[in-house]
C-alpha positions as CSV (number, residue, x, y, z in Angstrom):
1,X,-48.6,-8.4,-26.8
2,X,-48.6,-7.6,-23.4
3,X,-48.0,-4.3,-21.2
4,X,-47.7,-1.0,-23.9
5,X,-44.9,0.3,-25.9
6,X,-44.6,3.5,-23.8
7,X,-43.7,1.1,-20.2
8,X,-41.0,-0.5,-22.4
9,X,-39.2,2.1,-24.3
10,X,-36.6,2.6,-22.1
11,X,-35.2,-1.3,-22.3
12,X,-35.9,-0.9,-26.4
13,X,-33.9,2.2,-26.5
14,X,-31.6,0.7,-24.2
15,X,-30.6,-2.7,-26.7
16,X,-31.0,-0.8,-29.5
17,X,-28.0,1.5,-28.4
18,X,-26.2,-1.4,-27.7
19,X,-26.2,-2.3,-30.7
20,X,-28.6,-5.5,-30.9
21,X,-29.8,-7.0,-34.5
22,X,-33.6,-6.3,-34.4
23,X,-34.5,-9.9,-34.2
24,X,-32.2,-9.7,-30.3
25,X,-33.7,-6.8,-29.3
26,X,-37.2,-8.9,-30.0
27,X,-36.0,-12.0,-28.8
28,X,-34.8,-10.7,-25.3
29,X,-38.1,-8.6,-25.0
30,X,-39.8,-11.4,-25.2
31,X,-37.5,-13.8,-22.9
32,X,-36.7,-11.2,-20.1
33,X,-39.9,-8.9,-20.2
34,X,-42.8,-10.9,-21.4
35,X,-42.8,-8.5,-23.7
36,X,-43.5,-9.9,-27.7
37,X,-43.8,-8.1,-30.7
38,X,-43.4,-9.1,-33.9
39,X,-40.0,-7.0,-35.4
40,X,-41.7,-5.7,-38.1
41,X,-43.8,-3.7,-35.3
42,X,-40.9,-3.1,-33.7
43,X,-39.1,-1.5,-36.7
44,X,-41.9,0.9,-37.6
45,X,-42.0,1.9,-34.2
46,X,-38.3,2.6,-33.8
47,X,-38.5,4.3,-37.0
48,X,-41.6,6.3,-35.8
49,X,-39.6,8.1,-32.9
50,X,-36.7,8.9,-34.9
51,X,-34.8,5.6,-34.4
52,X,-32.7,4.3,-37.2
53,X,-29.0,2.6,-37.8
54,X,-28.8,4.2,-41.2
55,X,-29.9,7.5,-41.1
56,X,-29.4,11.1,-39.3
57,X,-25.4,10.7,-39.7
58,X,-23.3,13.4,-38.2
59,X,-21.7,16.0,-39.9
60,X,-18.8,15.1,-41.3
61,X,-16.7,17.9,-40.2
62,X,-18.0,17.1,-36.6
63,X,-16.2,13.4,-37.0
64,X,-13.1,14.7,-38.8
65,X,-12.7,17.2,-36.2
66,X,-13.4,14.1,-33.3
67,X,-10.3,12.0,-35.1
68,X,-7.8,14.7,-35.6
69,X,-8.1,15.2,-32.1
70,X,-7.8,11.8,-30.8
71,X,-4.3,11.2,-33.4
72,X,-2.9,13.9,-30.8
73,X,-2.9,11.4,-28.3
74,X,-3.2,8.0,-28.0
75,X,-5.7,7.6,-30.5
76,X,-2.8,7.7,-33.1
77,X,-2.8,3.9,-32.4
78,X,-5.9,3.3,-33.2
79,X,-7.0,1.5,-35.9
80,X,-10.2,2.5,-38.2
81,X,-12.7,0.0,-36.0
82,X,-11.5,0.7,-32.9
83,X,-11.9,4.5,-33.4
84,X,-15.0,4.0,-34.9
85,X,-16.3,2.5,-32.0
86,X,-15.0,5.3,-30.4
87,X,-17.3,7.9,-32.2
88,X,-19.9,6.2,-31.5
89,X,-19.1,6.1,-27.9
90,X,-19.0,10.0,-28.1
91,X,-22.4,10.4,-29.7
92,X,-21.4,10.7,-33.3
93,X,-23.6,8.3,-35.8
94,X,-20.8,7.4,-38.3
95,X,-20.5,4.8,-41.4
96,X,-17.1,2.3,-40.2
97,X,-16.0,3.2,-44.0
98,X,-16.2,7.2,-43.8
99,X,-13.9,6.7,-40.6
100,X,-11.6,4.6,-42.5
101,X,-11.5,7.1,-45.4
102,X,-10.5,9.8,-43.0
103,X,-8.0,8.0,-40.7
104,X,-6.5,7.6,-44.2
105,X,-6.5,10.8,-45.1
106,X,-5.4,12.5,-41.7
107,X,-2.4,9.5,-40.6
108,X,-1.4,7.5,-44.0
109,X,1.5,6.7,-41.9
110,X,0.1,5.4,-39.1
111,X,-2.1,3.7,-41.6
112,X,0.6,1.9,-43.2
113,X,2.4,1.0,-39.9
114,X,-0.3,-0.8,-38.9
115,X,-0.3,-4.7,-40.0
116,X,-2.4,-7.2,-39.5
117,X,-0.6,-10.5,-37.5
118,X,-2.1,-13.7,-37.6
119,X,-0.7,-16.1,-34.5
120,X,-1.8,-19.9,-33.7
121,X,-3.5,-19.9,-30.7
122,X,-5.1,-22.2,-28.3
123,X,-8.0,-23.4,-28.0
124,X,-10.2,-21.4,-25.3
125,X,-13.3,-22.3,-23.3
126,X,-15.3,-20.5,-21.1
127,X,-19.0,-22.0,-20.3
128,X,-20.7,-18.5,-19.6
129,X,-20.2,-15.0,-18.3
130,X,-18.9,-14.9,-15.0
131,X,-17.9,-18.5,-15.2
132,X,-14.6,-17.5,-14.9
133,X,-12.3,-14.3,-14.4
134,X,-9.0,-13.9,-15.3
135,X,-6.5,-11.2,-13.6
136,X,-3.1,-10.0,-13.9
137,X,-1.0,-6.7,-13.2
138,X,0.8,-4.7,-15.9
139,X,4.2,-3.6,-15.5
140,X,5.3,-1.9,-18.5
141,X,4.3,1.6,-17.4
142,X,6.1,0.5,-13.8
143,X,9.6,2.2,-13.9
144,X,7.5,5.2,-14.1
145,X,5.6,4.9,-10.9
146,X,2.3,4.0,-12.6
147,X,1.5,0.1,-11.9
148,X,-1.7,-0.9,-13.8
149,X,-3.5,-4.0,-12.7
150,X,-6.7,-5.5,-14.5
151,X,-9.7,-8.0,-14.4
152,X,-11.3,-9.7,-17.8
153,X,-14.3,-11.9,-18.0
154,X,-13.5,-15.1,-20.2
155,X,-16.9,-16.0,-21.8
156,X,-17.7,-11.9,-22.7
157,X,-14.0,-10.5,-22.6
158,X,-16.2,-7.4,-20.4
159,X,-13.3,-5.7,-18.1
160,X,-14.1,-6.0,-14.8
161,X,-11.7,-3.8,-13.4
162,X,-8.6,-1.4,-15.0
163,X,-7.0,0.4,-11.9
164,X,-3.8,2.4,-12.1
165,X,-2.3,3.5,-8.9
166,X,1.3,3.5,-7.2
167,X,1.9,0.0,-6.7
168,X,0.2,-3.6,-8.0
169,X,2.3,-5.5,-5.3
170,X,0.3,-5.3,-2.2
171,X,-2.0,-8.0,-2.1
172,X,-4.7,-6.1,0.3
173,X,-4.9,-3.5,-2.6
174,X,-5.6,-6.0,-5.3
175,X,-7.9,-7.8,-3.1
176,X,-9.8,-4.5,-2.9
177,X,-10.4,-4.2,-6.2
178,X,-11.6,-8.0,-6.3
179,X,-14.0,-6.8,-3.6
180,X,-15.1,-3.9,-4.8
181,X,-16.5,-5.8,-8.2
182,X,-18.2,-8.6,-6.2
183,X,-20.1,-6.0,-3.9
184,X,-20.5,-3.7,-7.6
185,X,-22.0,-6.7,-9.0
186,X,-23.4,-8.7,-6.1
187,X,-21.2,-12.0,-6.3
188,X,-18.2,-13.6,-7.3
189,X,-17.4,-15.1,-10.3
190,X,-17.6,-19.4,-10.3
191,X,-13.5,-19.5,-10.4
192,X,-10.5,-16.6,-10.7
193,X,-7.8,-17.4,-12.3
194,X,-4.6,-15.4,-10.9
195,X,-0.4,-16.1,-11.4
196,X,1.4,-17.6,-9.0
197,X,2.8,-14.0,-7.4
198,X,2.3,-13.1,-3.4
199,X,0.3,-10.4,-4.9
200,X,-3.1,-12.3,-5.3
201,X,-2.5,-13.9,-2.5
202,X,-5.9,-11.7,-0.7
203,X,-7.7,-12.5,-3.7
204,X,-7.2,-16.1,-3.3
205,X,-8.5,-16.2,-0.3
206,X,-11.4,-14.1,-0.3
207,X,-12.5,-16.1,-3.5
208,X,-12.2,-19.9,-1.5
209,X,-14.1,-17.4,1.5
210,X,-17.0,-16.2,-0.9
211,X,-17.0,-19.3,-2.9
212,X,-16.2,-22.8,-1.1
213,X,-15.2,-25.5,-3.6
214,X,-17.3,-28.5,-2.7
215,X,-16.1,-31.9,-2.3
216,X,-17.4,-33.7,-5.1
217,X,-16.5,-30.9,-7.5
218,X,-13.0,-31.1,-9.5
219,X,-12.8,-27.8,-10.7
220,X,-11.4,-25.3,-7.6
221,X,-12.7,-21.8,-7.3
222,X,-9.1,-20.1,-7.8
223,X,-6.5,-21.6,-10.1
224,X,-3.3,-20.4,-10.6
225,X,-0.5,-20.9,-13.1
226,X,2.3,-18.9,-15.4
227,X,1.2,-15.9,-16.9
228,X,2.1,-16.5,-19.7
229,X,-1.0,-19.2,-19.3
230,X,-3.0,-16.7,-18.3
231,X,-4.0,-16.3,-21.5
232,X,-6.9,-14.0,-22.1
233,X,-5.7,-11.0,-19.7
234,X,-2.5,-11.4,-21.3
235,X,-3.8,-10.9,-24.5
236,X,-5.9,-8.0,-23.6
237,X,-2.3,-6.5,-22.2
238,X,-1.0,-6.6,-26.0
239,X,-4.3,-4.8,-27.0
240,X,-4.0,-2.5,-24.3
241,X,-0.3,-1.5,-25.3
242,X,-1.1,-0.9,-29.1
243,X,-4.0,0.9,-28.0
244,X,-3.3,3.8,-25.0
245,X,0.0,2.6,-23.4
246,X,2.6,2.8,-26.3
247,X,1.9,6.6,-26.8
248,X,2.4,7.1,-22.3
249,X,5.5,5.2,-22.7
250,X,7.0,6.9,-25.8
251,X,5.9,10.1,-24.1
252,X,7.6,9.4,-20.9
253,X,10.5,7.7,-22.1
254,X,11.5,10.9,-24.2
255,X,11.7,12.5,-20.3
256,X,14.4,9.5,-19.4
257,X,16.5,9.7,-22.5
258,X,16.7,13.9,-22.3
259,X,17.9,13.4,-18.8
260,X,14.5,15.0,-17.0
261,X,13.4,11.9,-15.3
262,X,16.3,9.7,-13.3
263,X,14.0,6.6,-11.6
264,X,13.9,8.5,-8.2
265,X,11.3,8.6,-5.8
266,X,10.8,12.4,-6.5
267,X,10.4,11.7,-10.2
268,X,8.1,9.0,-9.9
269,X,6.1,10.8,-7.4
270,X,5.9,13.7,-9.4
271,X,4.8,12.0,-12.5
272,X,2.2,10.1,-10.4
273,X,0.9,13.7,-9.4
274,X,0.9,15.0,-12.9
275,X,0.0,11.9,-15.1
276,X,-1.9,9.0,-12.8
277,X,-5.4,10.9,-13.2
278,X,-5.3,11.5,-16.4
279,X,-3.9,8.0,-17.4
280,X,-6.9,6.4,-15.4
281,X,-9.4,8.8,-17.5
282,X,-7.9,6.5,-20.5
283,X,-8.3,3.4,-19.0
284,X,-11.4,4.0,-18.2
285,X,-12.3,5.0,-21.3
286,X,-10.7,2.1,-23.3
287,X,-12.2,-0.3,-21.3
288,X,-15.8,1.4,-21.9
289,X,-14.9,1.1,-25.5
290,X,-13.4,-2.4,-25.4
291,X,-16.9,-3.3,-23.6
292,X,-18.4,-1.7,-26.5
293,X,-16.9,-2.7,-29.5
294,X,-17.8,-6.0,-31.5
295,X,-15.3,-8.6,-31.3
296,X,-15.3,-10.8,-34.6
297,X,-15.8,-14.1,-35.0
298,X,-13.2,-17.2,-34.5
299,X,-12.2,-20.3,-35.6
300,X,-12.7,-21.7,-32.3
301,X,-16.9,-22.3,-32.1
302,X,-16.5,-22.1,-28.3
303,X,-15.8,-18.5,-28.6
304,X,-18.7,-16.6,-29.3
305,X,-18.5,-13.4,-31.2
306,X,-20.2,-10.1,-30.3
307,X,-19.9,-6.9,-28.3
308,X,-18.5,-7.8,-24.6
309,X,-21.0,-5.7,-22.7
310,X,-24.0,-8.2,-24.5
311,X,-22.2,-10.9,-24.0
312,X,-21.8,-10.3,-20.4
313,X,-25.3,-8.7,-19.6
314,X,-27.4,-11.1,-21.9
315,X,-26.2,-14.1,-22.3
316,X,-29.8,-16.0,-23.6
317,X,-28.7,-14.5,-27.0
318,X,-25.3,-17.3,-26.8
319,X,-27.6,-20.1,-24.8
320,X,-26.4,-20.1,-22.1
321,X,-26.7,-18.4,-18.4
322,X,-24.9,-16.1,-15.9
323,X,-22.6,-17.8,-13.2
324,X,-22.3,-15.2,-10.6
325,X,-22.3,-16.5,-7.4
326,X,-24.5,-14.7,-4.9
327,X,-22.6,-13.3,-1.7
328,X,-23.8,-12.3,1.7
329,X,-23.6,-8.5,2.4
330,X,-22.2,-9.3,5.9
331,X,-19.3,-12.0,4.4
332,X,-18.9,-8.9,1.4
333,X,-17.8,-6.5,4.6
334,X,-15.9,-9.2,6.6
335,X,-13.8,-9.7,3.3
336,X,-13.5,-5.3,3.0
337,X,-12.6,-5.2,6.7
338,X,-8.9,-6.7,5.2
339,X,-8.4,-5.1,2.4
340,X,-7.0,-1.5,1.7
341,X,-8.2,1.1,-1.2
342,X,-6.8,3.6,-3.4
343,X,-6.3,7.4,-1.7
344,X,-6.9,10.1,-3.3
345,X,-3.9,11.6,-3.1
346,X,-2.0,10.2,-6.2
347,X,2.2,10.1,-4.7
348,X,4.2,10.6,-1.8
349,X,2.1,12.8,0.8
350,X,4.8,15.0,1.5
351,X,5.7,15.9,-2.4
352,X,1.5,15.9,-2.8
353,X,1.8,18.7,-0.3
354,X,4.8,20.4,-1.8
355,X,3.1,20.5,-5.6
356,X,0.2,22.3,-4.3
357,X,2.1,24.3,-2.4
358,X,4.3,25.2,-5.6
359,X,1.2,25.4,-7.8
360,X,-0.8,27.8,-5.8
361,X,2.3,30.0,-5.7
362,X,2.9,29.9,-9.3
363,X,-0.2,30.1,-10.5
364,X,-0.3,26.8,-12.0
365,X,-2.8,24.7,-12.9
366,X,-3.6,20.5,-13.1
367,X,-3.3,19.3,-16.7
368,X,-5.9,18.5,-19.1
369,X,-3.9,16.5,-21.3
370,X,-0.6,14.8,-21.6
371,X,1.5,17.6,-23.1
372,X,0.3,19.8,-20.4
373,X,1.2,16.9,-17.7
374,X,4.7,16.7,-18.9
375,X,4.8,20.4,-18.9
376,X,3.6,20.5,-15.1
377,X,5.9,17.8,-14.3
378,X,8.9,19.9,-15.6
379,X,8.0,23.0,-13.6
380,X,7.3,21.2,-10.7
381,X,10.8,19.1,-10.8
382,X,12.6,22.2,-11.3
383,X,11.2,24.0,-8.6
384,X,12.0,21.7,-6.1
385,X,14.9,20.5,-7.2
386,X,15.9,24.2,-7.4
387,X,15.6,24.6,-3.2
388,X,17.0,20.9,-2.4
């Protein structure tokens, strides 16, 4: 055994909170850090500072009180893995079963409206993280001003990149987040697989740029097809909806049908002031779970099984290796020098300028949660419409 347990701590901690089977966490010691122990050693020390899967479980009143809340938002869609995963993500050591038991007890209807669907699938094949990318806009939150536009790596399922903003049709913006990930992660992916829409067109380019396609090989470095082809961003859409978007649309769509939201550009600006921060916070956070969670195994051997953030970062544990490209710096910033980038200013400037105006005469406040979003929006539209 080389080096001591104190200089590697940090890395144990680190797969150990990730979620790694003992034997992992020794096997990638060993592999990455010339680091071997046997796991029996490695148990009693883990155990010796307090580390255990089994033990020191949160209150639970502390967990009851974690799922009542998320069932006032979009966490009513959840079902009991995915919010378990979930409290674990917020620091609370749970059993999957007690959080089951209790999403039973607190939504039996949501419970029951939940079904499990079984569909025939294709066959899917990807050789190893960053081997290939797959990327795609969402529309469905769209007629609202709130255009959603996302990255997924095929071998680990990781989310590379979940961006809400005002538009998913320019292609300079979507080629910015393409660039912002290669320079986050220092290269580009061995292919990207986009639709046929103008909007990737950026993308396309920068990818052929960053990664030429060499004569004698067959595969290119950007395909393109139907999305409906696109098959592993567009199931991730489907997951996406039943997890965060369904409770934003029926939220918003309740605005449209009681005649408080008519398609406008004031409307959609205003609900891009009110609701595009706070529907990025849950993206974010869905995607951080998604990473987090452990996807079960297939019928398809190709596909390995396992949580997407191990996948992606350690990919010994599957035998196989990592296919980022390296990138120059200077070809990184000749690639930037095209692009454009989200502002921080969420809408129209000049109705940005009115709401603050408006709000700092009112007294008014940015919202913390949807309910209070809606509620700004309402003010908001009814003060301006008041003096138009």
């Amino acid at each position: 055994m080389e080096g001591t347990f104190t200089e590697w701590e940090p890395f144990i901690e680190l797969y150990f909170e990730l979620g790694l089977k003992y034997k992992d966490i020794k096997s990638v010691l060993s592999s990455k850090h010339n680091f071997h122990i046997s796991e029996r050693h490695l148990k009693r020390i883990l155990r010796a500072r307090g580390y255990s899967r089994r033990k020191a479980y949160s209150d639970l009143a502390d967990m009851v009180d974690f799922i009542r809340n998320q069932l006032q938002n979009s966490g009513q869609l959840h079902g009991y893995r995915w919010m378990y995963v979930k409290c674990r993500k917020h620091g609370l050591r749970v059993r999957k079963d007690d959080v089951r038991l209790v999403l039973k007890e607190l939504d039996p209807r949501g419970v029951s409206l939940r079904q499990a669907r079984r569909l025939r699938r294709r066959n899917y094949f990807s050789k190893g993280p960053n081997f290939i990318w797959h990327l795609d806009s969402y529309d469905k939150l769209k007629p609202y001003g709130i255009c959603v536009n996302g990255c997924i790596d095929g071998f680990s399922r990781k989310i590379i990149w979940l961006n809400a903003y005002t538009t998913n049709s320019d292609p300079k913006l979507i080629g910015g987040y393409y660039m912002e990930s290669v320079q986050r992660l220092g290269g580009c992916p061995r292919v990207v697989r986009g639709d046929l829409g103008t909007e990737n067109g950026y993308v396309r380019g920068f990818q052929r740029f960053l990664r030429p396609t060499q004569p004698d090989d067959p595969l290119d470095s950007y395909l393109e097809g139907a999305s409906t082809a696109n098959q592993r961003i567009e199931y991730w859409w489907g997951f996406l909806r039943r997890q965060c978007v369904q409770f934003w649309l029926a939220l918003l769509g309740n605005l449209r049908e009681n005649g408080l939201f008519d398609g406008g550009l004031l409307d959609k600006s205003l609900l891009q002031f009110c609701c595009l921060g706070l529907i990025q916070n849950e993206l974010d956070e869905t995607a951080q779970v998604w990473n987090a969670h452990h996807i079960r195994p297939s019928k398809n051997l190709n596909v390995p099984s396992g949580r997407p953030n191990v996948m992606y970062s350690l990919p010994e544990l599957y035998r196989t290796r990592d296919f980022l490209s390296p990138v120059e710096d200077e070809h990184v910033q000749l690639c930037k020098s095209e692009c454009v980038f989200r502002l921080s200013v969420p809408c129209d400037p000049d109705v940005y300028e009115l709401c603050n105006v408006i709000m700092a005469e009112s007294h008014l406040s940015l919202p913390n949660d949807p309910y209070q979003a809606v509620n700004l929006y309402m003010s908001l539209r009814e003060a301006i419409r008041a003096v138009l």
